[in-house]
PLY file of the C-alpha trace (Angstrom):
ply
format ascii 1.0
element vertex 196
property float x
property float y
property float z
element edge 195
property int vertex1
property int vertex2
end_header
-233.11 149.77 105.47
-230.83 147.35 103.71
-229.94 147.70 100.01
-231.71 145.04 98.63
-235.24 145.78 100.08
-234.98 149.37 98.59
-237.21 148.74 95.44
-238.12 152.05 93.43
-242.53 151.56 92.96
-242.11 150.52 89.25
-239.69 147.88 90.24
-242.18 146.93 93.27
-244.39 146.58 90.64
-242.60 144.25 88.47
-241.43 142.05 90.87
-245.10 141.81 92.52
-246.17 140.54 88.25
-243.61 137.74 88.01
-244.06 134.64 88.72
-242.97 133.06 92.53
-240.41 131.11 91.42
-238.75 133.98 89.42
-239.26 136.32 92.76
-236.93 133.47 94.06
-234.32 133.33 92.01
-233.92 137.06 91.69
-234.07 137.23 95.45
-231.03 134.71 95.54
-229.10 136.51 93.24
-230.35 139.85 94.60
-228.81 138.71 97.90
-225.51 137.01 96.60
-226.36 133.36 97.25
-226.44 130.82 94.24
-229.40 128.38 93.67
-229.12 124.91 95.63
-227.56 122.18 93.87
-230.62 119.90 95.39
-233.06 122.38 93.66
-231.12 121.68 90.07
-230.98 118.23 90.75
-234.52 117.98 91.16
-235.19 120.02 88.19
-233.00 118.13 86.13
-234.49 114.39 87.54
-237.87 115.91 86.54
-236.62 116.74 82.90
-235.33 113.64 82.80
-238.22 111.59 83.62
-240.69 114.09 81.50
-238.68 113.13 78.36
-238.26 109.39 79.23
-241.98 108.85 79.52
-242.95 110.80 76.86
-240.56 108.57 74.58
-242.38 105.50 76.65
-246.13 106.39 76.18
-245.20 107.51 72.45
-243.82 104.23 71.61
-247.26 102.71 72.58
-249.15 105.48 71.12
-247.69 105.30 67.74
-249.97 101.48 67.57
-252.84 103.49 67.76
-250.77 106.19 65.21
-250.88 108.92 67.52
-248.15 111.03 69.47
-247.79 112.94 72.29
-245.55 116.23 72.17
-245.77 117.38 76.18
-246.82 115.13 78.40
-248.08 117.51 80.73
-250.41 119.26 77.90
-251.03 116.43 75.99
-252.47 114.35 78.59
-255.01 116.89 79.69
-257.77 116.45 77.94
-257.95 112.65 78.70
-257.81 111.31 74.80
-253.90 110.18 74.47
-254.43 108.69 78.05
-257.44 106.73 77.50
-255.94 105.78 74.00
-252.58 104.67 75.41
-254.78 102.61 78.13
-256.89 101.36 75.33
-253.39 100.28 73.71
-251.90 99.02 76.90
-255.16 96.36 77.49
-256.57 96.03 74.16
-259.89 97.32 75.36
-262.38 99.78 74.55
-262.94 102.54 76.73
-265.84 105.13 76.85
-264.90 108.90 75.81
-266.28 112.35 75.79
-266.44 113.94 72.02
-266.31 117.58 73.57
-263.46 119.90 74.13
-265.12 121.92 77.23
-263.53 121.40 80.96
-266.27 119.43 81.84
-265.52 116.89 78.60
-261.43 116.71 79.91
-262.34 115.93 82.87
-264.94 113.29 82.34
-262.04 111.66 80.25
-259.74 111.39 82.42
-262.21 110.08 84.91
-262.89 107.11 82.60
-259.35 106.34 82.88
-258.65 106.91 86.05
-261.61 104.25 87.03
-260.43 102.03 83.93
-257.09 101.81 86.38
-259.37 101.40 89.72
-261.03 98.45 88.34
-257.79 96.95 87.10
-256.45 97.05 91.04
-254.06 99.74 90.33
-253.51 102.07 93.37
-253.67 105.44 92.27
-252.93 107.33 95.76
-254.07 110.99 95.48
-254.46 111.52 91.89
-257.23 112.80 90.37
-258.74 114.02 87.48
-259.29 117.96 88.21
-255.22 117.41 89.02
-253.79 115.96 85.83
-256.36 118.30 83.53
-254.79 121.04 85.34
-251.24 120.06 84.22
-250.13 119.24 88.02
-246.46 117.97 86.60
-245.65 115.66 90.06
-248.92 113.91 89.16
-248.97 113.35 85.67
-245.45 112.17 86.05
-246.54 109.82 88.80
-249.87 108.65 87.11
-247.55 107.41 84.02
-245.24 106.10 86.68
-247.81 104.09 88.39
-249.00 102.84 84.52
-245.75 101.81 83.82
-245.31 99.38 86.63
-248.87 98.18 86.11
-248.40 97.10 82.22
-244.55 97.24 81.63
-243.17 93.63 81.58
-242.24 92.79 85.00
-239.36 90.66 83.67
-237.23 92.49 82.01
-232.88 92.10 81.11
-230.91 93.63 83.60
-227.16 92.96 83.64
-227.72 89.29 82.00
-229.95 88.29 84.52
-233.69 88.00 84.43
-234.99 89.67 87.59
-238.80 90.39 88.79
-239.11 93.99 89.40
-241.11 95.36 92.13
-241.95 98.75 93.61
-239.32 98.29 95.88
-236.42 98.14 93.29
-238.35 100.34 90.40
-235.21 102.21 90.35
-234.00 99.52 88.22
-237.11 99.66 86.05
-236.49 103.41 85.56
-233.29 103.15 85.08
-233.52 100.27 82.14
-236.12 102.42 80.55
-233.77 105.73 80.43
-231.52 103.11 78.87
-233.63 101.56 76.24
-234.89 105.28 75.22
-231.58 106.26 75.53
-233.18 109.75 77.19
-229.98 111.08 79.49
-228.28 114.32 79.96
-226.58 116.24 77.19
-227.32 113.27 74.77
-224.59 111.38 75.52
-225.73 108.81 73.34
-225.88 110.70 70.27
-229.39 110.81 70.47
-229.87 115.04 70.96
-233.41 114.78 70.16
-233.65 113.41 73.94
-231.32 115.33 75.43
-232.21 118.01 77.98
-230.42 120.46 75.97
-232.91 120.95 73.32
0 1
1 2
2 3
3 4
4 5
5 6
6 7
7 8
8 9
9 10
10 11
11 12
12 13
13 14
14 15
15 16
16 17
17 18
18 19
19 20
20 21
21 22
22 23
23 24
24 25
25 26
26 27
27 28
28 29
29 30
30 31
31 32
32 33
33 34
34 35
35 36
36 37
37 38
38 39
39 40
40 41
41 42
42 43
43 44
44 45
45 46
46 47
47 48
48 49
49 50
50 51
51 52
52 53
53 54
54 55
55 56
56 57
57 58
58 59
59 60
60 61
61 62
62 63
63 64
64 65
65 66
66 67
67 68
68 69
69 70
70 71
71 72
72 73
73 74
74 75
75 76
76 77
77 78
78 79
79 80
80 81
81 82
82 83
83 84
84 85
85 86
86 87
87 88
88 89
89 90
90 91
91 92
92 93
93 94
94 95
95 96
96 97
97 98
98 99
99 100
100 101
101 102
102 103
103 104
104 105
105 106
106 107
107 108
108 109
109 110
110 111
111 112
112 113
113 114
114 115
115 116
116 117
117 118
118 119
119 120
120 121
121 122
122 123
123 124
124 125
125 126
126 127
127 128
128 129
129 130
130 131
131 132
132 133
133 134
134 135
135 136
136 137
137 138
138 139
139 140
140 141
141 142
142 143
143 144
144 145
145 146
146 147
147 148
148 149
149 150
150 151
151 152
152 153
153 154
154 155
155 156
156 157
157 158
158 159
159 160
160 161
161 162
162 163
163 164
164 165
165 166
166 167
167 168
168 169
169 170
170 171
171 172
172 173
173 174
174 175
175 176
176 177
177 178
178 179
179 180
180 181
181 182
182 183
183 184
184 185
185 186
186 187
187 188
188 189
189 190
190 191
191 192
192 193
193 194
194 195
């Protein structure tokens, strides 16, 4: 039997309680090997793009004077994103006054058929996903909001270009810029950085 698959019961028993990607890590270090660069990366792009939208959907918030702290918690009960959609269009949408499950979700279920009706293509989102918190989807779901409402013209190296979903890099990129949201704050602005 190898030395790292001797576990005494208690530590079976710990290991078994926390969490998968914990097991993980402690199984890479367990072994010797260091995390993958890719997996940091992609950790790090996510942070990135969690604090960038969050600065984006509060700047339209605040017009209704509301803000958003997480944008994975916030979002789940469906009020900040039907009131940043009532923002966005300058119309009315209906909402649920409860706080139960069944109220979140009917929430975001307005809003994600608000978006339906408006011809934006919301591919495998739904509802029971972003009231669970599902981080890929939320982030996408603002994403796909952004490119919907954002000005398509925007300033990009002194030139006015038309942005598509084909070079939304661009657009993602001129939004880190204008929120100033990038690694270690290198802008002086450490209430965006990833540090915090």
């Amino acid at each position: 039997m190898s030395s790292y698959t001797t576990f005494s019961k208690q530590q079976n028993d710990s290991f078994k309680s926390m969490s998968l990607g914990t097991n993980l890590i402690l199984l890479h270090f367990s072994r010797g090997l260091h995390l993958s660069s890719n997996i940091l990366n992609a950790y790090e792009r996510e942070l990135i793009q969690k604090k960038t939208f969050t600065k984006w959907v509060n700047s339209h918030l605040q017009k209704a004077g509301q803000q958003i702290e997480d944008l994975y918690r916030d979002l789940r009960d469906g009020h900040s994103l039907i009131s940043l959609l009532e923002v966005l269009s300058g119309e009315k949408l209906k909402r649920e006054r409860g706080k139960l499950r069944v109220h979140r979700l009917q929430n975001v279920s307005f809003a994600l058929d608000f978006l339906q009706k408006r011809q934006v293509k919301l591919v495998n989102i739904r509802s029971e996903e972003i009231v669970d918190g599902n981080s890929k989807l939320i982030l996408g779901l603002i994403w796909t909001i952004i490119l919907h409402f954002q000005v398509s013209e925007i300033q990009v190296e002194g030139q006015n270009k038309k942005l598509t979903a084909q070079n939304d890099g661009k657009l993602f990129n001129a939004i880190i810029h204008k929120h100033r949201c990038v690694v270690g704050g290198k802008y002086g602005d450490e209430r965006c950085s990833i540090r915090n």
